[in-house]
C-alpha positions as CSV (number, residue, x, y, z in Angstrom):
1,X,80.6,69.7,53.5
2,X,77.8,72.6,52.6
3,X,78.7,73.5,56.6
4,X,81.8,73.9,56.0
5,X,81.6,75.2,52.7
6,X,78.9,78.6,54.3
7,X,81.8,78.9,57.2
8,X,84.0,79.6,55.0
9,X,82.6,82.4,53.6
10,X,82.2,83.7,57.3
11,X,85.7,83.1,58.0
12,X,86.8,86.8,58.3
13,X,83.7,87.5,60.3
14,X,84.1,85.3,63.7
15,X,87.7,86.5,65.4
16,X,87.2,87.1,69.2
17,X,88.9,90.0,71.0
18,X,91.5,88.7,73.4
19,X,95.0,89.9,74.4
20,X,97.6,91.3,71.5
21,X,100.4,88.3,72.7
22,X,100.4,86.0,70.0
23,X,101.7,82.9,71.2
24,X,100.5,79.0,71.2
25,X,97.5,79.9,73.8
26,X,96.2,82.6,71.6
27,X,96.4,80.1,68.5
28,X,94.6,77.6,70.6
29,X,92.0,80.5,71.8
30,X,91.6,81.4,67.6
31,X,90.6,77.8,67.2
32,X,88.4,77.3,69.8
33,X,86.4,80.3,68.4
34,X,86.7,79.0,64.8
35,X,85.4,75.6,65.4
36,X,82.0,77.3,67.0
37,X,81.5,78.1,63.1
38,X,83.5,75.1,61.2
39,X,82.9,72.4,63.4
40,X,85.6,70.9,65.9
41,X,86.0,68.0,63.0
42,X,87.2,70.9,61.1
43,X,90.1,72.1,63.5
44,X,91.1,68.6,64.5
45,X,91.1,67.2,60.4
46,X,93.4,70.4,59.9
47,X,90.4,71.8,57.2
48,X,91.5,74.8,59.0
49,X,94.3,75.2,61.0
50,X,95.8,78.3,63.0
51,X,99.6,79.0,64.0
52,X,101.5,81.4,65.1
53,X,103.3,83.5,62.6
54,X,105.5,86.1,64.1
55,X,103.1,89.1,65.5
56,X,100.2,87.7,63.5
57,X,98.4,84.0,63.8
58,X,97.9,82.4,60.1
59,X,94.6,80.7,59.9
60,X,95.1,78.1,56.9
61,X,91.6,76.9,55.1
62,X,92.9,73.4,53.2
63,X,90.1,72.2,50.6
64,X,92.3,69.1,50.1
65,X,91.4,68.2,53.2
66,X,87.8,69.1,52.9
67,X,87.5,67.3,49.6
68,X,89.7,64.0,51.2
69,X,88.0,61.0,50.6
70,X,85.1,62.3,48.7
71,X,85.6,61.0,44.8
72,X,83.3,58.3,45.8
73,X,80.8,60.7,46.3
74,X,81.5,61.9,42.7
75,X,83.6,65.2,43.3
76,X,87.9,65.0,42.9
77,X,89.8,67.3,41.5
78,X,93.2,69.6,42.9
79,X,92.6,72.0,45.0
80,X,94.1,74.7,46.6
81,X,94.4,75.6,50.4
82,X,94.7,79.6,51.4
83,X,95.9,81.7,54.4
84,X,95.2,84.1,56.0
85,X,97.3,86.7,58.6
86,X,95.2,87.7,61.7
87,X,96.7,90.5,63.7
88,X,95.5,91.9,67.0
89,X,95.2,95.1,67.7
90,X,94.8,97.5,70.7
91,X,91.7,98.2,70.5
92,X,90.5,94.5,70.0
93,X,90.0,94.6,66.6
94,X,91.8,92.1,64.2
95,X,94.1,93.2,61.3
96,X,93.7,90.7,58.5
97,X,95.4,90.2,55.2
98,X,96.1,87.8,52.5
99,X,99.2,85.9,53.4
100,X,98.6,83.1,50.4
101,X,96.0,83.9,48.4
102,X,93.2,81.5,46.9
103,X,94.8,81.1,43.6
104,X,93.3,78.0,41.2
105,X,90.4,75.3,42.1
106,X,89.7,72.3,39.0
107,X,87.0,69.8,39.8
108,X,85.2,67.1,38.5
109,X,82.0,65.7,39.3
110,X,79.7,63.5,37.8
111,X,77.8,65.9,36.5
112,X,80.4,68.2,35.0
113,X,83.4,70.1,35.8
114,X,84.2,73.7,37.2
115,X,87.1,75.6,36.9
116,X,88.2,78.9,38.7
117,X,91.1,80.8,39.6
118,X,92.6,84.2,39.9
119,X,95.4,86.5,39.5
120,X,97.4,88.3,42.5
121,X,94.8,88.7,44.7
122,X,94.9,90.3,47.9
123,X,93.3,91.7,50.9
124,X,94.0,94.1,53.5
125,X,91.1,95.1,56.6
126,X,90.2,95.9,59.6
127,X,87.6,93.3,61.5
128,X,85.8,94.6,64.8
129,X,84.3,91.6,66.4
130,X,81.4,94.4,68.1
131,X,80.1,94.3,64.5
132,X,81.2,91.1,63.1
133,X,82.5,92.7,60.6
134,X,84.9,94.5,58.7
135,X,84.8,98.3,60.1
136,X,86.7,98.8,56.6
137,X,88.2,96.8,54.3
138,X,90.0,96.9,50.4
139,X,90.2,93.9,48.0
140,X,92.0,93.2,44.7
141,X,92.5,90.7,42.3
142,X,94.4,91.0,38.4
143,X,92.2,88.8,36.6
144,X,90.0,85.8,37.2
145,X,88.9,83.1,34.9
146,X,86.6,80.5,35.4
147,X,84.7,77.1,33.2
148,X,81.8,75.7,34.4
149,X,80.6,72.4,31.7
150,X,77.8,70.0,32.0
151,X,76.4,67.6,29.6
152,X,76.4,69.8,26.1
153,X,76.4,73.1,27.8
154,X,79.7,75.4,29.0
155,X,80.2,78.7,30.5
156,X,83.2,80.6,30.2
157,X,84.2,83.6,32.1
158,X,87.4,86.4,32.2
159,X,87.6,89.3,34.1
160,X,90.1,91.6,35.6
161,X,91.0,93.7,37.1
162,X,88.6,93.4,40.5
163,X,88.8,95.9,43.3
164,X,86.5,96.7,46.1
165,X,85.6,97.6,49.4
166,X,83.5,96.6,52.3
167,X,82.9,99.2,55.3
168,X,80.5,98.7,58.3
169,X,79.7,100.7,61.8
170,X,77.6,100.5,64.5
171,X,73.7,101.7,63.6
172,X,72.7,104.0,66.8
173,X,69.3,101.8,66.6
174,X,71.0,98.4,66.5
175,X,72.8,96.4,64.2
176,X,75.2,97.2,61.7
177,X,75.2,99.5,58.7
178,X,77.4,97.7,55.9
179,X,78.2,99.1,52.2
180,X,79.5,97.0,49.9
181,X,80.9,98.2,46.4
182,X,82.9,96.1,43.6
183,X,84.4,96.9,40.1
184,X,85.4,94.3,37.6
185,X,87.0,95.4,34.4
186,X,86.6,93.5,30.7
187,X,83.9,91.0,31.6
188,X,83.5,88.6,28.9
189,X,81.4,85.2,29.3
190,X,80.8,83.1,26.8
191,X,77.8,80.3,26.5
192,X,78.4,77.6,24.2
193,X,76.1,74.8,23.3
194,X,76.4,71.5,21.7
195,X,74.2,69.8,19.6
196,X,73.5,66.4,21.4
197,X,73.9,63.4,19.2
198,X,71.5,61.8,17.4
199,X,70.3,58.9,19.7
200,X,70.3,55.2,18.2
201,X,67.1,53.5,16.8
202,X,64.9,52.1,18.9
203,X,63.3,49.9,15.9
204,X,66.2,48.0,15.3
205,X,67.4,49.6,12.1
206,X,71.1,49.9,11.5
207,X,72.3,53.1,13.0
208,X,73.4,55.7,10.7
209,X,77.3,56.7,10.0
210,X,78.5,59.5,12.4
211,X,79.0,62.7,11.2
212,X,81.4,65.4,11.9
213,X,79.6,67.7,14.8
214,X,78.3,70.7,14.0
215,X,79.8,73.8,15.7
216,X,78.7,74.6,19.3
217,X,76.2,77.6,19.4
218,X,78.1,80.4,20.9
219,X,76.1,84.0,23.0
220,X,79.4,85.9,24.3
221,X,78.3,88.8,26.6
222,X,81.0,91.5,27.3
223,X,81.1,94.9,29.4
224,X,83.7,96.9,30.1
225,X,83.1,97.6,33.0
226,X,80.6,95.9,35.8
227,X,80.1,97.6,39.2
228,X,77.9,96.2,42.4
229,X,77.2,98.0,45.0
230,X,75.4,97.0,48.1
231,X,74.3,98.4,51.3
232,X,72.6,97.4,54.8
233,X,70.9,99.1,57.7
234,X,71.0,97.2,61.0
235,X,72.1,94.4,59.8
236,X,72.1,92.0,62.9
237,X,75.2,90.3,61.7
238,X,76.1,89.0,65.0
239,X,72.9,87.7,65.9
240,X,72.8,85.6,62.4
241,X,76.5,84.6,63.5
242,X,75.5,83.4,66.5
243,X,72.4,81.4,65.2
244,X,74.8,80.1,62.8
245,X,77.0,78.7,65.6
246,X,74.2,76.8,67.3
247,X,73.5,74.8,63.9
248,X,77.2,73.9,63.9
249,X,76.6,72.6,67.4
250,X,73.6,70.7,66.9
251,X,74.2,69.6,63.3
252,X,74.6,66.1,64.9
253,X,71.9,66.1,67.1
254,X,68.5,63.9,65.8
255,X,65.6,65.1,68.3
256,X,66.2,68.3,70.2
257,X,65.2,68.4,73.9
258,X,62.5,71.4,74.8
259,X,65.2,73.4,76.7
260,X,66.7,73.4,73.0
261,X,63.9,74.2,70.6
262,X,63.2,76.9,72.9
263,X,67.0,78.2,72.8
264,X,67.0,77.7,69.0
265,X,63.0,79.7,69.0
266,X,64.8,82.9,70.7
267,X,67.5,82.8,68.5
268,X,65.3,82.7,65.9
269,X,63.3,85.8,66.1
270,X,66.4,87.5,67.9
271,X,67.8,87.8,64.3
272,X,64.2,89.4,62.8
273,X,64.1,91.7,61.1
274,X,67.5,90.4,59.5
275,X,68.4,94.1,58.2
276,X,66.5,97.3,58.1
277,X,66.8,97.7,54.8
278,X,68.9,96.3,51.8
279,X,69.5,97.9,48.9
280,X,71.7,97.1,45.8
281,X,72.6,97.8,42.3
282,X,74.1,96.1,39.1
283,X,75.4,98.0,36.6
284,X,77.3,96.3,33.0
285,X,79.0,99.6,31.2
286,X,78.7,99.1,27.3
287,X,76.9,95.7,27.0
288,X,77.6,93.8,23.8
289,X,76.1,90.5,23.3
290,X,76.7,88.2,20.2
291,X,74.5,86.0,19.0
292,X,73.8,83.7,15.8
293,X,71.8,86.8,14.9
294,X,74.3,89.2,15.1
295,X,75.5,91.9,17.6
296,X,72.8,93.4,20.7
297,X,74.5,96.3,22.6
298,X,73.1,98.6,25.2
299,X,75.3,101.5,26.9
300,X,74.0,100.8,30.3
301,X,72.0,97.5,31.7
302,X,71.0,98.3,35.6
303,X,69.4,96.2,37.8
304,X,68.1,97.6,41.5
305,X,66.9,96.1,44.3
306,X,65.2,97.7,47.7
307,X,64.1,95.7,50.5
308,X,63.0,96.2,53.7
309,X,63.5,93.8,56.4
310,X,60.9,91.5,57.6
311,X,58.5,93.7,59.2
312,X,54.9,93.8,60.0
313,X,54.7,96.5,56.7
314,X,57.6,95.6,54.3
315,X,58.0,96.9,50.8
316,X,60.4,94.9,48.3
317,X,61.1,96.8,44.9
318,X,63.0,95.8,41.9
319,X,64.2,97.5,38.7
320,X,65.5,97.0,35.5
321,X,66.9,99.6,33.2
322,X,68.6,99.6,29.8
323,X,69.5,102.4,27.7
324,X,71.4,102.9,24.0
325,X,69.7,99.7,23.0
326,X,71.2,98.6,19.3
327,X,70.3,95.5,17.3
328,X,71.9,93.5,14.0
329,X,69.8,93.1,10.7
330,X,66.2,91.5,12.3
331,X,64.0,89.6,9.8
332,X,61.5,92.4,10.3
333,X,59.7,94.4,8.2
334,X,60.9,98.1,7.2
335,X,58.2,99.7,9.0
336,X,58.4,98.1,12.5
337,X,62.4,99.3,13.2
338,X,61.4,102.5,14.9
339,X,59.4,100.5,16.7
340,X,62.0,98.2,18.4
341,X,62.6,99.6,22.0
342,X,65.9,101.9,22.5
343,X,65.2,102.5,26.4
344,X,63.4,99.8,28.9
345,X,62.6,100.7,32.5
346,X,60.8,98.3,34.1
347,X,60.1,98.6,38.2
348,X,57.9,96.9,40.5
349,X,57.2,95.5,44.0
350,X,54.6,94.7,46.6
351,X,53.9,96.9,50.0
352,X,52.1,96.4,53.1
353,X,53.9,92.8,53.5
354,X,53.2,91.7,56.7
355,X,56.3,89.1,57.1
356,X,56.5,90.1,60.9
357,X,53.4,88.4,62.1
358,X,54.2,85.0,59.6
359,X,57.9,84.6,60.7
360,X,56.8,85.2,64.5
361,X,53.8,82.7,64.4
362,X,55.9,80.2,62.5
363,X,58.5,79.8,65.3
364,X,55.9,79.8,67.8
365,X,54.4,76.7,66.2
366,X,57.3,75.1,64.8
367,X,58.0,71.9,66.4
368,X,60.7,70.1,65.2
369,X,60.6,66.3,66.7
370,X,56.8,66.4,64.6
371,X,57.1,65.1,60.9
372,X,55.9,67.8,59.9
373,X,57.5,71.0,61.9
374,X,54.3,73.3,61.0
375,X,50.8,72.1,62.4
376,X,47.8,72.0,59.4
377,X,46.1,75.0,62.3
378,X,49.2,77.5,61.4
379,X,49.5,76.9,57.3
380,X,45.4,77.2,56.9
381,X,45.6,80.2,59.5
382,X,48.5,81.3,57.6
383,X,46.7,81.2,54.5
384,X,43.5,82.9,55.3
385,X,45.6,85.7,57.3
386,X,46.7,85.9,53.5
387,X,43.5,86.7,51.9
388,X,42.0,88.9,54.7
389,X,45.6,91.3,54.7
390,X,47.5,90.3,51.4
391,X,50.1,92.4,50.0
392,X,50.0,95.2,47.7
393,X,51.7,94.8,44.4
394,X,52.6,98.3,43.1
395,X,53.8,99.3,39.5
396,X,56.5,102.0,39.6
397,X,57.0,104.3,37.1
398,X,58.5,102.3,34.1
399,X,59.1,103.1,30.9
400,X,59.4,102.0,26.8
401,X,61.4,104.4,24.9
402,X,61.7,104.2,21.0
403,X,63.6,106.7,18.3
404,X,60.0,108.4,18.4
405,X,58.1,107.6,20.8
406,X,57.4,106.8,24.7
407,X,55.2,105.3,26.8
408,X,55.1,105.0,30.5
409,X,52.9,103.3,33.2
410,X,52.5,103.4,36.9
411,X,50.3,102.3,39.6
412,X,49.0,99.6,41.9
413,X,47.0,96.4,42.6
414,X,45.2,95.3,45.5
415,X,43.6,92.1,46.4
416,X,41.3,92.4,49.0
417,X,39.3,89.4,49.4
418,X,41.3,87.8,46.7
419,X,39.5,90.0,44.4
420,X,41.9,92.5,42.5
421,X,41.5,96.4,42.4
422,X,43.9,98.3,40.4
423,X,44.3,101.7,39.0
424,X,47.5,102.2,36.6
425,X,48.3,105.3,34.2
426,X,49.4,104.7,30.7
427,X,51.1,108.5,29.1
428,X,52.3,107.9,25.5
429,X,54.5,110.6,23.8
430,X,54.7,110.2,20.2
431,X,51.1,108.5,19.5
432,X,50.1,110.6,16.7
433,X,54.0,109.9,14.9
434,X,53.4,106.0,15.8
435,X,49.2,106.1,14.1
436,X,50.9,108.1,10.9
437,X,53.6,105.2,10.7
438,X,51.0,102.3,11.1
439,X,48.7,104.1,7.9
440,X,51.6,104.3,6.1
441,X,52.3,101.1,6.5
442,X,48.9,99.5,6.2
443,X,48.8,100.7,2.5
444,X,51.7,98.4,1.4
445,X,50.4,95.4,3.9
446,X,46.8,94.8,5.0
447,X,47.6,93.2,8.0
448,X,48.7,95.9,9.6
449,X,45.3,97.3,9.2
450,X,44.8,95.5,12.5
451,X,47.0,97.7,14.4
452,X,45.6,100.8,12.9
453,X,42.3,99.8,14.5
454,X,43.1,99.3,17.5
455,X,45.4,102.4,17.8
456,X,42.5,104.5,17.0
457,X,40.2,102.8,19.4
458,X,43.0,103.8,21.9
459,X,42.7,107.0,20.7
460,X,39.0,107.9,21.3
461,X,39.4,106.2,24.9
462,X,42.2,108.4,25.7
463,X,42.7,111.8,27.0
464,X,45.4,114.6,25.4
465,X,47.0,116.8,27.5
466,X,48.3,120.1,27.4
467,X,52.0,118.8,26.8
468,X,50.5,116.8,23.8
469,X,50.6,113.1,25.3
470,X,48.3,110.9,25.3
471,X,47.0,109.2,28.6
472,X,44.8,106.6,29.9
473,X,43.7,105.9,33.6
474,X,42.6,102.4,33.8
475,X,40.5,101.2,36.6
476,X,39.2,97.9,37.9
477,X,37.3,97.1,40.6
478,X,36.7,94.1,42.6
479,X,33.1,93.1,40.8
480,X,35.7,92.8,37.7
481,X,34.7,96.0,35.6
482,X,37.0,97.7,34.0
483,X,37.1,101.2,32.8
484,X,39.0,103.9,31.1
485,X,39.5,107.8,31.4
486,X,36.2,107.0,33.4
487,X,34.3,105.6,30.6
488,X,33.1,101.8,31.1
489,X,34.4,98.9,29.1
490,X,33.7,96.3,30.3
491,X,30.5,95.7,33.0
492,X,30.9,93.8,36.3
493,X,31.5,89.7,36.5
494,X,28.7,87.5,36.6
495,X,27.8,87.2,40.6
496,X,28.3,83.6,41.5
497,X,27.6,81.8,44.7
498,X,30.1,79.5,45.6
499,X,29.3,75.7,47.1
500,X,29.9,75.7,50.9
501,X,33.2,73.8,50.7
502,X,34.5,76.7,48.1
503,X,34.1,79.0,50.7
504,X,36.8,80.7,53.3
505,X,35.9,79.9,56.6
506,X,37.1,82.7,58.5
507,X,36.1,81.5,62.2
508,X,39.7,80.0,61.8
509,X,41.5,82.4,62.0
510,X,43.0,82.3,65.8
511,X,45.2,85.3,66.6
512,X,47.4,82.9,69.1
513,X,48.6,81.2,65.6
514,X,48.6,83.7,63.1
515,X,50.3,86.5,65.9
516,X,51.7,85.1,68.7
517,X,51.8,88.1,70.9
518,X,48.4,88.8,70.5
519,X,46.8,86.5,73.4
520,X,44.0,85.3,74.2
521,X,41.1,87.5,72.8
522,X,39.7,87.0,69.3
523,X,38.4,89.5,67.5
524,X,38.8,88.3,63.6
525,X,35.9,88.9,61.4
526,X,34.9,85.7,59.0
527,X,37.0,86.6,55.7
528,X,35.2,88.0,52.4
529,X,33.5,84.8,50.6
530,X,35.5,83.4,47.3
């Protein structure tokens, strides 16, 4: 089922390029190419089914037949079956287009239940099977609703209208370059949650008279608008097709033979490094969320993502950023509100990640008739190639914004030898505003005397600059000491030795695990003692 399920989604992404007739033969020659990512069970059970339909073939995906047979297994329901048209073209690309849309899906399992349909949607594109994908495509839907329950939990979902596109062309280098961007109109999802009932004694006293439930707990989010975009350089979309279609093919196979591990191997790494780069963002327009507490908002909520492929010096960032951040009546004292955060940025990441050299010496050892695929040699080689080159993890530039005052920090960590080095740089605007508030404050309510004194101990460490911010470089170093502005703070950890069996032993590293194109010679150093 989750084979045919993933094919599905690839179902728009596997037409071969063959004559324009469109007769019996060319429905037949459709098939043929379909079942290399469904499964031959699937053509022959009519899970998917191709015909002729005047100058276009209609492919038909039936989950009714998918799901046949399966309440046993705890899943029934009604489902739907959709079509699509499939035209060739001159050039051997594929016209495709909704012919009957997905419309409604209602299951059951024992678990729960899901709901989901949608309104009028429809799809128009062009697929070029040199990219295995669309070379441009449009998408639309009117509305969508969905219900997802389980046990004393359920999520509901509108939305509508949807639009989008998806584009792709050859990258001069290889691969494909895809971009990918979607707008959905009045979002609203709302979480509810049941109090369970009260379980029954265990003690044998009489159980108590039921009472009328108490009201589920609702959090409704709701944006006006929510956009994705996402785009790919050199993709190797048909290479991960292709990989795809030799699982289909061997999904019944129990011990592969070693002409077969060694086909699967090359099409393994033929996919690396998966894309060039992949980058994405997440945006909710006017978020409101309401709560038992009252109403959150925030004008904008972004989240943004920026990886590299897997490469021998990848970097993977992520961010997070809200602005116009509003809150409800908080049991909070008067004097902390302008504290509470209008603005969060929050970014991050790790460079110099050497996924190349893993992925590579992973397939090299992987055997896949041993109970365990990956040797005890390539996971401690693995691990100690980890300590001797690990990643860095890298702050970048974030950001805490209140209605008077700011505070940003940037910077890095290394771990060398498992032992972490960092330098990060803290700039506060507002400091002086933010000390007056916290004296004030401590005159009416000691406690906050705490904060004072550790604000002005801030103070004396940091440095002012000519724009009036305050700012503080903080360095550690690998004995453990920590400074600030360049003044100590804290001395170095106390040197211990380790026992022998605490110890890395380096001799094992052995470049023919850890990189398999590296040979015969070995030239590792023992790795820095823990």
């Amino acid at each position: 089922m989750r084979r045919l399920l993933f094919a599905s989604l690839l179902m728009t992404s596997v037409w071969p390029a063959f004559a324009q007739t469109v007769d019996a033969d060319g429905a037949k020659a459709l098939a043929d190419t379909l079942a290399k990512y469904f499964g031959r069970s699937a053509i022959e059970g009519k899970i998917v089914n191709v015909a002729p339909a005047g100058d276009n073939y209609r492919i038909t995906l039936s989950l009714a037949e998918l799901f046949k047979g399966m309440p046993s297994r705890g899943v029934n329901g009604d489902f739907i079956s959709s079509d699509l048209l499939a035209r060739p073209l001159a050039d051997g690309t594929w016209n495709i287009s909704t012919a009957t849309p997905p419309d409604w899906i209602d299951t059951s399992t024992f678990t729960g239940s899901t709901y989901w349909s949608v309104k009028n949607a429809q799809m128009n594109g062009v697929f070029d099977p040199k990219l295995g994908t669309f070379s441009k495509s449009d998408f639309s839907y009117d509305g969508m609703k969905m219900r997802v329950a389980a046990g004393t939990q359920a999520a509901d979902v509108t939305a509508g209208p949807v639009k989008g596109q998806l584009n792709g062309m050859a990258n001069p280098a290889g691969g494909v370059d895809m971009g990918y961007t979607q707008t959905t109109g009045n979002f609203v999802e709302t979480i509810s949650l049941k109090s369970p009932l009260p379980a029954a004694p265990d003690d044998g006293a009489v159980t108590p008279a039921p009472t009328l439930p108490a009201p589920p707990s609702k959090v409704v989010f709701s944006s006006g608008e929510v956009t994705y975009s996402a785009d790919a350089k050199g993709a190797r979309n048909l290479e991960i097709l292709d990989l795809w279609a030799y699982f289909v093919a061997h999904s019944d196979t129990k011990t592969l033979t070693d002409p077969q591990q060694a086909e699967l191997k090359g099409k393994l790494l033929a996919v690396l490094p998966i894309w060039e780069e992949l980058t994405g963002t997440y945006r909710f327009a006017g978020l409101d969320i309401d709560t038992p507490l009252g109403k959150f908002t925030a004008k904008n909520i972004v989240q943004e993502m920026d990886f590299d492929g897997i490469s021998k010096d990848g970097g993977y960032h992520f961010a997070l950023r809200t602005n116009g951040l509003t809150y409800p009546a908080l049991p909070i004292p008067d004097w902390g509100l302008p504290f509470l955060p209008t603005d969060v940025e929050l970014a991050f990441g790790a460079e110099s990640v050497d996924l190349e050299t893993l992925v590579k010496a992973a397939v090299a050892d992987m055997d896949l008739r041993r109970d365990e695929p990956f040797s005890d040699a390539f996971e401690s080689n693995a691990a100690a190639a980890f300590v001797t080159n690990p990643p860095k993890v890298v702050i970048d530039k974030s950001m805490v914004r209140t209605a008077e005052s700011e505070i940003t920090v940037e910077g890095e960590v290394s771990f060398a030898g498992m032992k972490p080095t960092s330098r990060t740089t803290w700039e506060m605007a507002g400091f002086d505003a933010a000390l007056d508030r916290l004296n004030k404050a401590a005159e009416h309510e000691p406690e906050v005397k705490n904060y004072v004194v550790f604000a002005k101990l801030a103070k004396d460490f940091g440095t002012k600059l000519p724009n009036g911010h305050m700012q503080w470089i903080v360095d550690q170093q690998a004995d453990g000491s920590v400074s600030v502005n360049g003044n100590p703070v804290k001395g170095p950890d106390p040197v211990a030795t380790p026992d022998d069996d605490d110890a890395l032993d380096g001799t094992t590293l052995d470049d023919n695990i850890i990189d398999p194109d590296a040979g015969s010679d070995s030239d590792n150093a023992d790795a820095p003692k823990q």
